[in-house]
N, C-alpha and C positions, 0 to 999 in steps of 0.2 A: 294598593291603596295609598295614596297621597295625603301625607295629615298636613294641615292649613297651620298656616305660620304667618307671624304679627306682617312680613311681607306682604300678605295677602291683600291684610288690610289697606292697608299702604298704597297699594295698587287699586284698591276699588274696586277688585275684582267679584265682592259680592254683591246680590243684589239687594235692592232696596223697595220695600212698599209705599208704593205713589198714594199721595198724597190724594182723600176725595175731591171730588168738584164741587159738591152738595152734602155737606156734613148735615143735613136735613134727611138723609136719603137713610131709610129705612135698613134695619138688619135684620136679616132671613134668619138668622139663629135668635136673634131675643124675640121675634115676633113667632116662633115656634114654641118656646116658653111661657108666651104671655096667657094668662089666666087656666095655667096649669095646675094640677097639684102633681106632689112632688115624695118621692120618698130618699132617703138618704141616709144609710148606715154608715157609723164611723166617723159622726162628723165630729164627735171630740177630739179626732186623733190630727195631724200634720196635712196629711191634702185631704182629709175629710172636709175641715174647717174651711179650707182654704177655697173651694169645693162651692160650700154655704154659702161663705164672701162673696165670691163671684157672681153664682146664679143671681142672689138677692139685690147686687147694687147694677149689674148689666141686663140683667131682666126685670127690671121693677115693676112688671105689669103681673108677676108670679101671684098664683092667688094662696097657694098654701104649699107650706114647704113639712114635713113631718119628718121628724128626727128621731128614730128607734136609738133609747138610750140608757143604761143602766145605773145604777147607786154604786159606790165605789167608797170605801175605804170612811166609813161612816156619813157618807154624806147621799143625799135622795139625787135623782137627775137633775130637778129643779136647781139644785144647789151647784152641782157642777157645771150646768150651763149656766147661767149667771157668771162664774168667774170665770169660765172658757170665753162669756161674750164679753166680759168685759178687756180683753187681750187687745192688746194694737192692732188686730189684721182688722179688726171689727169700727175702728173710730173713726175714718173715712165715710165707711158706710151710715154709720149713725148720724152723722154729721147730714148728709145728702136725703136723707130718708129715718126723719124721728121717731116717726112707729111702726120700724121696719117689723119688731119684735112679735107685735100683732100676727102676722103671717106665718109664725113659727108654734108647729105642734109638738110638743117631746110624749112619744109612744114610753111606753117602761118595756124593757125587754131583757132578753139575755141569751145570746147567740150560742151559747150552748147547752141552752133546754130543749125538748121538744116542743114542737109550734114557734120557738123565739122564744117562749116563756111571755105571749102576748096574750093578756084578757081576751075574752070573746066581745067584750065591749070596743074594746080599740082595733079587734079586727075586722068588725065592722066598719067600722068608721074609716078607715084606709082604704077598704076597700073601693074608692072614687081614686084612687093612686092611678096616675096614668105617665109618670117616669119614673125608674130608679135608678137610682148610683148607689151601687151596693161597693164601699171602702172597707167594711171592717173587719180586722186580719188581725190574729195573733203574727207580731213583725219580728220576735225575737228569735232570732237564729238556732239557742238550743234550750227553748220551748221541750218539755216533755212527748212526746208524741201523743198522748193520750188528751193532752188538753190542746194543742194546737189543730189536732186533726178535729178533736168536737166544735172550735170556734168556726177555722177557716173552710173544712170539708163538710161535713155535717151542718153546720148552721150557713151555707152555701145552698147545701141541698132546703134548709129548712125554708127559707126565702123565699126560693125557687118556686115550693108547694104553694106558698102565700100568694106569692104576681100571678096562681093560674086562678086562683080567686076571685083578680080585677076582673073586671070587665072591659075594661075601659085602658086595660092597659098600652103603652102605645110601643113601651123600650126599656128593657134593661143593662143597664151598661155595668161590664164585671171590671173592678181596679186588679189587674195581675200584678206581674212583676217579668223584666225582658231577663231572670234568671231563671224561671220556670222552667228552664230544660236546658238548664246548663250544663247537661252531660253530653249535648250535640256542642260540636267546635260552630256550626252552622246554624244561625238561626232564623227561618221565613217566617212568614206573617200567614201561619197555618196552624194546626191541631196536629200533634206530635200525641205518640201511642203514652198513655201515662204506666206510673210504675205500678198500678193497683188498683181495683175497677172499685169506684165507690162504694157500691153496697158490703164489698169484703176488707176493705178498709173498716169500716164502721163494725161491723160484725165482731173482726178481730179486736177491737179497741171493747168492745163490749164483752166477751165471754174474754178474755186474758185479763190476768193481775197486774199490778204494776210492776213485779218484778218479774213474771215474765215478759212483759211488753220490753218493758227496759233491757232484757238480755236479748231481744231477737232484733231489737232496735236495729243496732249496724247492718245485721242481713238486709230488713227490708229497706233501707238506704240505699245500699248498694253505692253507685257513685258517685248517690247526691250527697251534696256539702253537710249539710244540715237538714233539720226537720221543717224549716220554711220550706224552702225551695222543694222538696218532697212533697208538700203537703199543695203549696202553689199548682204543683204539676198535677194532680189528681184534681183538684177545683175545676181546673179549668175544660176538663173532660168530662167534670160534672153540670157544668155548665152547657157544654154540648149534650149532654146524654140527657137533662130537666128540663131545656126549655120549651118543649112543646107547644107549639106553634108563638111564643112569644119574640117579637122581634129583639136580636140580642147582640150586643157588640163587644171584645175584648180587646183592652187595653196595657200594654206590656210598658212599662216605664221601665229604666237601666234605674241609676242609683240618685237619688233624689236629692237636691241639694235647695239651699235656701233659693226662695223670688230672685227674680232679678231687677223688676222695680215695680209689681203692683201685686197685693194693693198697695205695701210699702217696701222700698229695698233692704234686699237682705233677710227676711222675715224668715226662721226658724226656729224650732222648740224642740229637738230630738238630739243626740249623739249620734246618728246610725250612719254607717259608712267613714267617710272620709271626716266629714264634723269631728266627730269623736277624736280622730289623731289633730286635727287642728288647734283643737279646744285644749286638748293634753301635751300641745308643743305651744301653743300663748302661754299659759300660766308656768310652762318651764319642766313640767315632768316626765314628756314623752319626747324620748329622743331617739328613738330607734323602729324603723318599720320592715317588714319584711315583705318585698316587693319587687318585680322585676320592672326597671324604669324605663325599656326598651318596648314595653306593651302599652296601647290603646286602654285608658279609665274611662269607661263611658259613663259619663255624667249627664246631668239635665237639670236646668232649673224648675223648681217647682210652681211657676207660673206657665212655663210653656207645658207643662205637663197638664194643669187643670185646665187649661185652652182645649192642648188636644182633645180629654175628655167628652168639654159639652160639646165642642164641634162632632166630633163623633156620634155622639149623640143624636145628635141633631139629625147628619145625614143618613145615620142608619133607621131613626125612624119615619123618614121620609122616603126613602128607595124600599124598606122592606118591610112593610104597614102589613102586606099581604104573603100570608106566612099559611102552611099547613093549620087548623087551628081544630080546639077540642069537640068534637063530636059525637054522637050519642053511641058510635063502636068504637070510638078510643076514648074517650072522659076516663072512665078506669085504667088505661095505662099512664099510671102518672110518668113514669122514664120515656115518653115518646120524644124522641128526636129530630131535631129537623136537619139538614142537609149541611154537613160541614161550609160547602161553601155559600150557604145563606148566612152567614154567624161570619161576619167582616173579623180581622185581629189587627192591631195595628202596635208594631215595635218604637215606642217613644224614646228614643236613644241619640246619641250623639257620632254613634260610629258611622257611619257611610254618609253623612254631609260635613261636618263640621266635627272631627277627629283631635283627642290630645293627648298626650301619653302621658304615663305619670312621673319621670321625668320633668316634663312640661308645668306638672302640679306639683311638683317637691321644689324644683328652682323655682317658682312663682313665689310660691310660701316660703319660701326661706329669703327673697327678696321683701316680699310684702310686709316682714318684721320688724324690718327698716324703716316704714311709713307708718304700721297700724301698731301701737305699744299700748300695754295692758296694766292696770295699776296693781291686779291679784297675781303679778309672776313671783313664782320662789328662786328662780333661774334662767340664765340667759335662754329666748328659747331657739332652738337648733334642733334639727331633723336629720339622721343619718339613714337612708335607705339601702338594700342590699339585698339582690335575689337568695345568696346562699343560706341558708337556716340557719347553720353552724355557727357561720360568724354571726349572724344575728343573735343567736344563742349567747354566745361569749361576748357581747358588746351589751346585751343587754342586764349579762354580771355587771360591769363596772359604771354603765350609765344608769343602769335602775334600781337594780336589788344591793348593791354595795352601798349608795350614797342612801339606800330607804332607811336601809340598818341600822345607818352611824347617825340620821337623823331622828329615827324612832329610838334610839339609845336614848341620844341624847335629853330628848321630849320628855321621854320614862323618866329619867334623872330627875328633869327637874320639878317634876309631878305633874306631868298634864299626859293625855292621851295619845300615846304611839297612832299615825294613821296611813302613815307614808305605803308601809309595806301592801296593808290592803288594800292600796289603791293600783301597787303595782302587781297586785296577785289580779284585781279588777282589768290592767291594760294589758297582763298576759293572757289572759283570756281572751278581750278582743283583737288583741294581737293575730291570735291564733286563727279567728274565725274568720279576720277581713284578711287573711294572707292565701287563701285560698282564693277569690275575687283580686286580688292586687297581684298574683303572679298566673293567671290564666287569660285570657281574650279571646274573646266570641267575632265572627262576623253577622251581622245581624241585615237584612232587606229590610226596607221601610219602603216601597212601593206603595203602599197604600195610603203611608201618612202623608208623602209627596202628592199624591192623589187627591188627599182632602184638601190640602193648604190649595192648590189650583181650584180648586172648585170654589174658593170663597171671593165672597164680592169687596170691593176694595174695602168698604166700610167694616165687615167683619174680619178682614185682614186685620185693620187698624183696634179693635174692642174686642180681637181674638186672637191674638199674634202667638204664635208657637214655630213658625220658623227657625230651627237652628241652625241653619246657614248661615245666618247674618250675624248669628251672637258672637262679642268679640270678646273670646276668654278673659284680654289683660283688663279690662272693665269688670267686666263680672265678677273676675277675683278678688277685686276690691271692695267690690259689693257686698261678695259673700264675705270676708274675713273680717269687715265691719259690723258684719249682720252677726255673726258668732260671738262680737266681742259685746254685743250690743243686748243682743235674747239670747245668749247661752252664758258666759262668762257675768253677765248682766253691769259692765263695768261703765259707767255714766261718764257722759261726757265732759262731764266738768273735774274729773279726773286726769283730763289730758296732761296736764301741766307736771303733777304726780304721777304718772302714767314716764314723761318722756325722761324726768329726772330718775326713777329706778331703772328703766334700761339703758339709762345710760350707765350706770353704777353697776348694773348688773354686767352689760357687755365689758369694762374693764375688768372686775374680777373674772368671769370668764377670758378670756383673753391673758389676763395674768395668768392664771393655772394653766392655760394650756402652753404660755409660752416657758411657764417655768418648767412642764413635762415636756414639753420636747426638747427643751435642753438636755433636760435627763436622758432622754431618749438618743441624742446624739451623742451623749458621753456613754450609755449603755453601749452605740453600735462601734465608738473607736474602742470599748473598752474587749467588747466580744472580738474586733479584730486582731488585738494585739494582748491580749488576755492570757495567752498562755505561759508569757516572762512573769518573772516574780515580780520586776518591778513596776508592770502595768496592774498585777494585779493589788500592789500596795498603791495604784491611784485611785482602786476603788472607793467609795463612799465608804461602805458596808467592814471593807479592811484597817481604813483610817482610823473609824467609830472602834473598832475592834484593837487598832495599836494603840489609840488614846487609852483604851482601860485595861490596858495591858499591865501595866507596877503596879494596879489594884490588884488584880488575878494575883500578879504572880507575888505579893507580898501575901494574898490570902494561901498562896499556894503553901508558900515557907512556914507559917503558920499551923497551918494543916499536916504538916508532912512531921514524921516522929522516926524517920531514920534509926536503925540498931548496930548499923554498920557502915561506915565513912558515911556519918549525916548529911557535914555539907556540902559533901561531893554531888552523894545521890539528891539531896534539894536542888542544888545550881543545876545537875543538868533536867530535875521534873520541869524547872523553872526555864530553863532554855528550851525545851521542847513547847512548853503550856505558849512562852513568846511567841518563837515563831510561829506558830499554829492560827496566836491572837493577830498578829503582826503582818498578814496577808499573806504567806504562803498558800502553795493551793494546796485544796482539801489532801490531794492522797499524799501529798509532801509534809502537811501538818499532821497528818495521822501519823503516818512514820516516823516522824520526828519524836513526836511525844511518846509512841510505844517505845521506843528505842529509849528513849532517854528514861520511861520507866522500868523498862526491865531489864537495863543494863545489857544491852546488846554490845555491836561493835564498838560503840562507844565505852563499854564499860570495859573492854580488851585494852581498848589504852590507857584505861584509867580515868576515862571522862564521867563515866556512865555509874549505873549503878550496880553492885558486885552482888551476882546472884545469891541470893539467901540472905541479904541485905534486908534490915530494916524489919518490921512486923509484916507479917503477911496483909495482915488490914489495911495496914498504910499504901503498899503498891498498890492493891485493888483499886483504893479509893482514889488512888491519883492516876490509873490507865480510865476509870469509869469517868472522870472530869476532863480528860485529854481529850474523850471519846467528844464527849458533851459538846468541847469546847468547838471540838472540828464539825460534829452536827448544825451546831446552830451557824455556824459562817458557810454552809454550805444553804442551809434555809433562806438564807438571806440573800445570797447569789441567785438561788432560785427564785427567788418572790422579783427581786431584780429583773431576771429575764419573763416573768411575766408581766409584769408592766411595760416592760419593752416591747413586748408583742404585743400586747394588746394596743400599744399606741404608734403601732404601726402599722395595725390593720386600718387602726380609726383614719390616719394620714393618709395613708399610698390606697386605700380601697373605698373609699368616702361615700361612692353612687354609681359602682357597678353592678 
C-alpha cells in the first residue's frame, strides 16, 4: 500500500470533477427524493443532523421528513429540536428555504422500548414512510451492555418490525461503523459471522442481573474492544436476518471527523475519536497519546460520509425495488431473510484511496498550533505520541497527573474547586479506549463505494461529492482544527488578538522550563558519568544545598550531644562525620563516616573518635539515628535526581517512536 503524500498533490496526480455543461441538468439522486416521505432516526445526534441538512436543502422537493425523537433530561422533543435547529449547520438552509420547518414531523419515541415506545397513533401515520436512515446508536465505547445492546440491537430489530408495516416502503439504509469486525485484520464489503445471533443476545440481557451481566461481560467480548463495536457487529446481522424482503443498504464509516466545507466548514459537536485529543492538546492539558505513528488512522469527513449515505441510497433502491417480499406463507416469519448478496455494504474509509498515518496527524497538529491559537489554553499545547504503554504510562506521571496535583493543591488553597485531576482521571480513560484504534490498522476494500462514485452523473458528482481521492489532508486539517476551535472549544474570533498574545507567553514559559530542565538534564548526565569521585559528587545541586546547611546541623549536632567521657573529642568527630555525610560524600562513605565517628571505631583507637562507653547511652543512639537520617535523605535526593533525569530523557531522545 502506497500512502499519498503532499507530492502528490503537487503533481496533479489526482483526479478532478469536471465541471457541468448545463448546471440546468437535472439530478438522478434529488429527483428520486422528491415528493417522498422520509423517516429518520438519530437526527439529534452528529451525521444524523447532518443527514436532515442535507436531504432538506439538496432535495427541496421532499414532501415529509419525520424524525423518531425522545425527551431528554427535562426537556419534551419539541424543545430539543428547536435548539438542535436552531445550530449553524441549519442557517444556510433556513436562509434558502423559510419554511423548510413545515416539512418536519417529530414521532415521540424511545429506542429501547418495545414497539420504539411509539403511540398506535403515530404508527399509523408513518406508516406512508417510504425511506429510512436509521442513525441512532448508543456511540459510547463502555456503554453497559445491557443498555447499548437494548438501543443499538434490540431497538434495530424494533425498527426493522415497523418498515415491514410500510407498504410503500422503497429502502432502508443502516449507519454501521468500518469497526464492526474489527477482530478481522481484513476487512470487505460483506456480512462477517457475528459474535451472537440476536435473539440470544436479547434473551441473555433479559433473564441476567446486572451484575451478572457485568461479570460475564469480558467473556462475551471476547476480542472485541468494547461494547460498541460488539454490539455494532450483531446489528448488522440483524439487519440481514429482519429485512424481509425490504430493500436494504449497509454503511460502514472509519472514524468520523468534522465537514470539510458543507454545509459549513469544519462543523462538529462531539469529542469522539481524535477530536477529543485535539480539543485536550489546544487548551494545553493533553500531551500524551498512546499510539503507533507508523499505522494508517483511517479518517473521513463527515460530509463525504452523509453523501455516501444518500447516494447509496438512492442506488440501492433503484437496482433492488424487487426483493423477496411478505406473503400469505411467510407474513408470520418475521426473521425472513433475504440473500446476503442482495443487501449491498459499503466501507466509507480513507484507507485504500487516499491513506495517512498518524504520524502524518500528530506533525500536522503539532504544526497547525503555530497558525490556529486558542484564547481558553492553560498551557503551551504539545503532543507527545508513543507505541510503548510503559513509557506512556511514566510520561503521563509527570505531564498529567503531577502538574494536576500541584494545581489542584494549589486551587484548594485558595478556596475554589480542585478540577484538574478529574479531568485527567476523564483523559485516562479515553486514553485508554482510543489506544486500542490508534495502535491497530485494518485493510479495508471499498469496491463498491468506487462503484457508486462512477455511476454518478457529473451533476451529482458536484451536489454529492464523497470522493476521497481528491481530498487534500493539509487543507482539511485546517478546516478541521478551525472547526474544533470554533464548535467545540467555542473560542470566537475576535479573540484572535487574545488568542495570539497568550501563546505567545505561553510558548516562552514553556520553552523556559524546558530549557531550564535540560540543562539539568545535561548536568544530571556529566554528573552520573563522573559521579563516582567525591569531588563531582560535591558539584551536585542536591550536595551543595546539603554543605550550605551543614554548621547548622553540625552546631545543632554539639548542642544535642551530652558526652560523659572526652565530650569534646567525642562531639568533633559526631560533628566531622554528620559534615562529611552533609558535605557530598557518597552515601556508603557518609554512612561510615558517621557510624564510625559515633561509636568510636578506628577513629576512636587514635584518639579521634569516641571511647567506648563514652558518653550516655542515649546520646550515641540519638546521634548514630541522625547520622542515619542525615545519609537517607541525601540519598532520596540523588534518587528523585535521576528520575527526573530519566524521565527527561525519554521525553528528548524518544519524542515519536
Amino acid at each position: 500500500m502506497t500512502l499519498l503524500s503532499d507530492q502528490a498533490y503537487k503533481e496533479g496526480r489526482f483526479s478532478t470533477v469536471e465541471e457541468p455543461n448545463d448546471f440546468n441538468q437535472r439530478s438522478e439522486v434529488s429527483d428520486f427524493f422528491s415528493g417522498r416521505k422520509i423517516l429518520i432516526t438519530g437526527a439529534s445526534g452528529f451525521l444524523g443532523g447532518l443527514i436532515l441538512e442535507k436531504l432538506l436543502r439538496s432535495c427541496p422537493e421532499i414532501k415529509t421528513i419525520y424524525l423518531l425523537m425522545r425527551g431528554k433530561k427535562q426537556k419534551d422533543m419539541q424543545t430539543r429540536f428547536k435548539e438542535y435547529f436552531n445550530s449553524s449547520i441549519f442557517e444556510k438552509l433556513k436562509k434558502e428555504q423559510k419554511h423548510v420547518e413545515k416539512k418536519i414531523v417529530l414521532i415521540e419515541s424511545n429506542m429501547t422500548e418495545l414497539k420504539l415506545g411509539i403511540s398506535e397513533e403515530d404508527r399509523e401515520r408513518i406508516k406512508d414512510t417510504e425511506v429510512i436512515f436509521h442513525s441512532a446508536a448508543s456511540v459510547r465505547f463502555k456503554d453497559p451492555l445491557r443498555l447499548i445492546i437494548n438501543i443499538n440491537v434490540k431497538g434495530t430489530r424494533e425498527l426493522l418490525l415497523l418498515a415491514q408495516e410500510m407498504p410503500n416502503l422503497k429502502i432502508f439504509t443502516y449507519l454501521s461503523t468500518a469497526f464492526s469486525n474489527c477482530i478481522h485484520k481484513r476487512i470487505e464489503e460483506k456480512f462477517y459471522e457475528p459474535p451472537l445471533n440476536t435473539e440470544n443476545i436479547i434473551k441473555l440481557i433479559e433473564i441476567l442481573s446486572d451484575d451478572q451481566l457485568n461479570l460475564i461481560t469480558p467473556k462475551l467480548l471476547g476480542k472485541y474492544p468494547n461494547t460498541y463495536t460488539y454490539s455494532k457487529a450483531i446489528c448488522e446481522d440483524t439487519v440481514r436476518q429482519y429485512s424481509n424482503g425490504i430493500p436494504v443498504c449497509i454503511v460502514r464509516p472509519s472514524s468520523v471527523l468534522s465537514t470539510e466545507k458543507d454545509p459549513i466548514p469544519g462543523w462538529i459537536n462531539n469529542f469522539y475519536g481524535l477530536t477529543g485529543a485535539v480539543y485536550g492538546a489546544a487548551i494545553g492539558i493533553f500531551h500524551v497519546m498512546h499510539c503507533n505513528v507508523k499505522l494508517v488512522n483511517d479518517i473521513i469527513p463527515a460530509d463525504y460520509v452523509v453523501n455516501n449515505i444518500i447516494v447509496a441510497t438512492w442506488d440501492t433502491a433503484k437496482n433492488r425495488s424487487v426483493l423477496p417480499s411478505i406473503t400469505d406463507s411467510n407474513k408470520d416469519n418475521k426473521s425472513l431473510s433475504v440473500d446476503e448478496e442482495e443487501i449491498p455494504i459499503y466501507n466509507i474509509v480513507s484507507f485504500a484511496q487516499n491513506p495517512l498515518t498518524w504520524k502524518y496527524c500528530c506533525s500536522k497538529l503539532n504544526e497547525l498550533k503555530l497558525i490556529v491559537h486558542c484564547s481558553q489554553s492553560i498551557w503551551y499545547p504539545f503532543m507527545i505520541c508513543h507505541k510503548n504503554k510503559y513509557i506512556i504510562e511514566l510520561l503521563s506521571i509527570f505531564l498529567h497527573w503531577i502538574p494536576g496535583f500541584i494545581i489542584d493543591s494549589i486551587t484548594y488553597l485558595i478556596g475554589k474547586k480542585p478540577m484538574l485531576l478529574n479531568i485527567y482521571r476523564k483523559i485516562d480513560k479515553f486514553k485508554n479506549i482510543v489506544s486500542f484504534f490508534s495502535t491497530h490498522q485494518w485493510e479495508f476494500t471499498t469496491d463498491n463505494v468506487v462503484a457508486l462514485w462512477n455511476k454518478l452523473s457529473v451533476v451529482d458528482k458536484h451536489k454529492f461529492y464523497f470522493n476521497i481521492a481528491d481530498l487534500n489532508w493539509d487543507s482539511y486539517f485546517l478546516t478541521y482544527v478551525k472547526g474544533v476551535k470554533k464548535f467545540i472549544i467555542k473560542d470566537d474570533e475576535k479573540n484572535i488578538k487574545k488568542a495570539n498574545i497568550l501563546h505567545k507567553r505561553l510558548r516562552i514559559i514553556h520553552y523556559t522550563f524546558v530549557t531550564v530542565l535540560s540543562g539539568l538534564l545535561l548536568w544530571g548526565l556529566y554528573l552520573l558519568l563522573d559521579g563516582e569521585t567525591e569531588d563531582a559528587a560535591g558539584r551536585s545541586p542536591w550536595h551543595v544545598m546539603s554543605a550550605a546547611l551543614a554548621p547548622r546541623r553540625s552546631a545543632y549536632v554539639e548542642r544535642a550531644s551530652t558526652p560523659a567521657v572526652g565530650g569534646d573529642r567525642c562531639s568533633k568527630s559526631v560533628v566531622a562525620g554528620a559534615v562529611r555525610a552533609a558535605s557530598g560524600a557518597p552515601a556508603a562513605a557518609a554512612a561510615a563516616a558517621a557510624a564510625a565517628a559515633a561509636s568510636g571505631g578506628s577513629g576512636g583507637a587514635s584518639g579521634g573518635g569516641c571511647p567506648a562507653g563514652s558518653g550516655g547511652g542515649g546520646g550515641k543512639e540519638r546521634e548514630e539515628i541522625r547520622g542515619r537520617a542525615l545519609t537517607r535523605t541525601v540519598s532520596f535526593l540523588d534518587g528523585y535526581r535521576g528520575l527526573i533525569c530519566g524521565y527527561l530523557l525519554l521525553n528528548l531522545v524518544l519524542p515519536n517512536e
